[in-house]
DRENPA-3360 file (N, C-alpha, C; in nm, 2 decimals, always signed):
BEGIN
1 = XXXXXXXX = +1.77/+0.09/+0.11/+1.91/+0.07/+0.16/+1.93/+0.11/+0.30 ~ +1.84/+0.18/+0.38/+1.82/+0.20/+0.49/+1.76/+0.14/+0.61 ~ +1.79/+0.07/+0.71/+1.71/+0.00/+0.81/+1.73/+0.12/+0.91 ~ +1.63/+0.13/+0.97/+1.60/+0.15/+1.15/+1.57/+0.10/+1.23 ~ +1.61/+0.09/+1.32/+1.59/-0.02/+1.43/+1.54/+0.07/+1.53 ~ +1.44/+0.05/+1.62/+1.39/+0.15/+1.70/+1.39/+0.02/+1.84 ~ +1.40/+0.10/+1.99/+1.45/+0.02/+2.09/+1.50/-0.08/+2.11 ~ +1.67/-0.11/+2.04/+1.76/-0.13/+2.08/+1.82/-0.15/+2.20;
9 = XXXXXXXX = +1.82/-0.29/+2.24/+1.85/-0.26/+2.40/+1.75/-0.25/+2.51 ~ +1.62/-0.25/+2.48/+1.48/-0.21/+2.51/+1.50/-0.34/+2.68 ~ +1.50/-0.45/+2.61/+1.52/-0.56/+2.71/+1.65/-0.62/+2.72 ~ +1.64/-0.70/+2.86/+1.81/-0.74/+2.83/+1.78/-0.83/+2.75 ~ +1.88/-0.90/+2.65/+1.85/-1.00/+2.56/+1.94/-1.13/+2.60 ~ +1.89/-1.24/+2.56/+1.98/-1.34/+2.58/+2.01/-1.41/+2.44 ~ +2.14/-1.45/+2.47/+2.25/-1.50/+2.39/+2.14/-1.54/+2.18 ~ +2.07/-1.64/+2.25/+1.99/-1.73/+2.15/+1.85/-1.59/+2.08;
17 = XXXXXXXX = +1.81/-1.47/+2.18/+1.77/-1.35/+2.13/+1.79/-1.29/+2.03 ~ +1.97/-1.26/+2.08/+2.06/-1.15/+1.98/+2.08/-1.17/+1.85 ~ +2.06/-1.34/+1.81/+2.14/-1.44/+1.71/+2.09/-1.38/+1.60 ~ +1.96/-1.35/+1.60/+1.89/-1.33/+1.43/+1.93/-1.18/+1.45 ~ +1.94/-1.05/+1.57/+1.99/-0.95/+1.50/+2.15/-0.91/+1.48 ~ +2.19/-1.00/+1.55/+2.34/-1.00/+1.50/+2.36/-1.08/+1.32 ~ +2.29/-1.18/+1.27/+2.28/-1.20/+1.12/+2.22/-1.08/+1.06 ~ +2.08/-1.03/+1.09/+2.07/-0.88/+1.04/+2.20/-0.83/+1.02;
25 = XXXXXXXX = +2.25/-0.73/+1.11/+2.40/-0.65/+1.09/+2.48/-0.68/+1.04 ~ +2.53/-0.83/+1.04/+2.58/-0.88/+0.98/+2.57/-0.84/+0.81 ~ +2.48/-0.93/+0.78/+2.42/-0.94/+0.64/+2.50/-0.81/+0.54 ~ +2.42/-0.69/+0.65/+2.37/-0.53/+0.56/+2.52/-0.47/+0.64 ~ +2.57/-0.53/+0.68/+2.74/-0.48/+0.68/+2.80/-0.51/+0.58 ~ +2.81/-0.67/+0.57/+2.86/-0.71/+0.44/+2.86/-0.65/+0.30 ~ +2.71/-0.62/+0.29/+2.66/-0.53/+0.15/+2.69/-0.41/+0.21 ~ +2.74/-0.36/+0.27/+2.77/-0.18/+0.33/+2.61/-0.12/+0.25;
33 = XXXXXXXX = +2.54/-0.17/+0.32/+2.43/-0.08/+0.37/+2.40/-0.01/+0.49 ~ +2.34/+0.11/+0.48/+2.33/+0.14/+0.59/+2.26/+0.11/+0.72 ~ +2.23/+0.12/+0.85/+2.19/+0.10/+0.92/+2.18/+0.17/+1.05 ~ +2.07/+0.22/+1.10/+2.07/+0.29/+1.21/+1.99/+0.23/+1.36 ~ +2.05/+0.22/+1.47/+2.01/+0.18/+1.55/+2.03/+0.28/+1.67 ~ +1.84/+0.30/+1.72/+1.81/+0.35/+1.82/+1.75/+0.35/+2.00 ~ +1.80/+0.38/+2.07/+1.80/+0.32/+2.16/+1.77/+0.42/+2.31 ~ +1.77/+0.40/+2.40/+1.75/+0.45/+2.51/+1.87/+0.43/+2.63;
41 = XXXXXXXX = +1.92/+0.31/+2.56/+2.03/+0.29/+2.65/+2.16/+0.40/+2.63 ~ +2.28/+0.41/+2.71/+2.40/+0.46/+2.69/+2.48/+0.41/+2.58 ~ +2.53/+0.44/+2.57/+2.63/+0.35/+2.48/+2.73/+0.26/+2.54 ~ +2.77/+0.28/+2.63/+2.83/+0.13/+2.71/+2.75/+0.04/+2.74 ~ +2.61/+0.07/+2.80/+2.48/-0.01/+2.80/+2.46/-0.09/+2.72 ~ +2.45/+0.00/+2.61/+2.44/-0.06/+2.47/+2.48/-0.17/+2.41 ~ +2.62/-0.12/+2.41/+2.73/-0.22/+2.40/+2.73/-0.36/+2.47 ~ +2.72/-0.38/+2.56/+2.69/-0.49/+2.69/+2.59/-0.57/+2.66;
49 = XXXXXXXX = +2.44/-0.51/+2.58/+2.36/-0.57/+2.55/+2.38/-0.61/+2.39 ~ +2.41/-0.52/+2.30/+2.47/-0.59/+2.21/+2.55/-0.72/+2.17 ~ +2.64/-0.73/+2.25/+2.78/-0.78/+2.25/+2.88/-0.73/+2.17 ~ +3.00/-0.82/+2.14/+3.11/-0.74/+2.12/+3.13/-0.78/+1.96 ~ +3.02/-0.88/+1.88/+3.03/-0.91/+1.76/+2.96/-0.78/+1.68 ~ +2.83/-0.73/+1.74/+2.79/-0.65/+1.68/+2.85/-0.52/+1.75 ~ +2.91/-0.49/+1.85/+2.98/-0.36/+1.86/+3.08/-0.35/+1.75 ~ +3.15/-0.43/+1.72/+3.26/-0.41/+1.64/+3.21/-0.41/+1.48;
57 = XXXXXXXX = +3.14/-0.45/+1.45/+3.05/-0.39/+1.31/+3.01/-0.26/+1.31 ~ +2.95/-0.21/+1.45/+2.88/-0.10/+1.42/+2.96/-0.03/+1.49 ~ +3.11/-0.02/+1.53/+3.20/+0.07/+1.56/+3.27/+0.12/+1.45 ~ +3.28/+0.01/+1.31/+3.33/+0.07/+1.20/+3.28/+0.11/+1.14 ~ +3.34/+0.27/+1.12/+3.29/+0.37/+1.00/+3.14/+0.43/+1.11 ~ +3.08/+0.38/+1.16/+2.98/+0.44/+1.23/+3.03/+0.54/+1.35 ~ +2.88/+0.59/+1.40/+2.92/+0.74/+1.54/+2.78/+0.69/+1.59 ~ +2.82/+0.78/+1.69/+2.70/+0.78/+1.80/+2.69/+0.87/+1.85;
65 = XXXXXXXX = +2.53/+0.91/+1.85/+2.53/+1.06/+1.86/+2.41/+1.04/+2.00 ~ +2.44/+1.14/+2.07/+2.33/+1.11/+2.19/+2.30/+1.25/+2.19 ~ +2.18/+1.23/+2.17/+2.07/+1.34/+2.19/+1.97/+1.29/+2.34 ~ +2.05/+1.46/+2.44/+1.98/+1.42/+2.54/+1.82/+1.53/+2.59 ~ +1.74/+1.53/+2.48/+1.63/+1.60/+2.54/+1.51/+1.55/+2.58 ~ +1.48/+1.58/+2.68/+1.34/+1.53/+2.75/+1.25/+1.42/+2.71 ~ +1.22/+1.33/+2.74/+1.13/+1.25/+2.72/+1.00/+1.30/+2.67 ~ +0.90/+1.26/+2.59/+0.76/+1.33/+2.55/+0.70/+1.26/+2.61;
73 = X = +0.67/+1.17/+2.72/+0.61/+1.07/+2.78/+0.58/+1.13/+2.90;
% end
């Protein structure tokens, strides 16, 4: 019932990119499954690379939590 998505935002994406993970979210919104997506970006960053179809899915009921410690790299 759980997805993770790890670097989110990683590259800028274009339009015809985003399409299959905006159906993802889509999909496992619909079923109210959960879903967690992680990223490096800010959250306005974020947002901008997402767009505003999948911000607004994953604005409802969801949070964003920014954990800012150090890089291990």
């Amino acid at each position: 019932r759980l997805l993770v998505i790890d670097e989110v935002g990683a590259n800028t994406a274009k339009e015809w990119e985003m399409r299959p993970l905006f159906q993802l979210l889509n999909h496992r919104y619909n079923d109210k499954k959960d879903t967690v997506l992680i990223s490096n970006c800010e959250a306005k960053e974020l947002f901008e690379v997402l767009g505003p179809k999948i911000k607004s899915r994953m604005s409802e009921g969801g949070a964003i939590y920014n954990c800012g410690w150090p890089t291990f790299r």
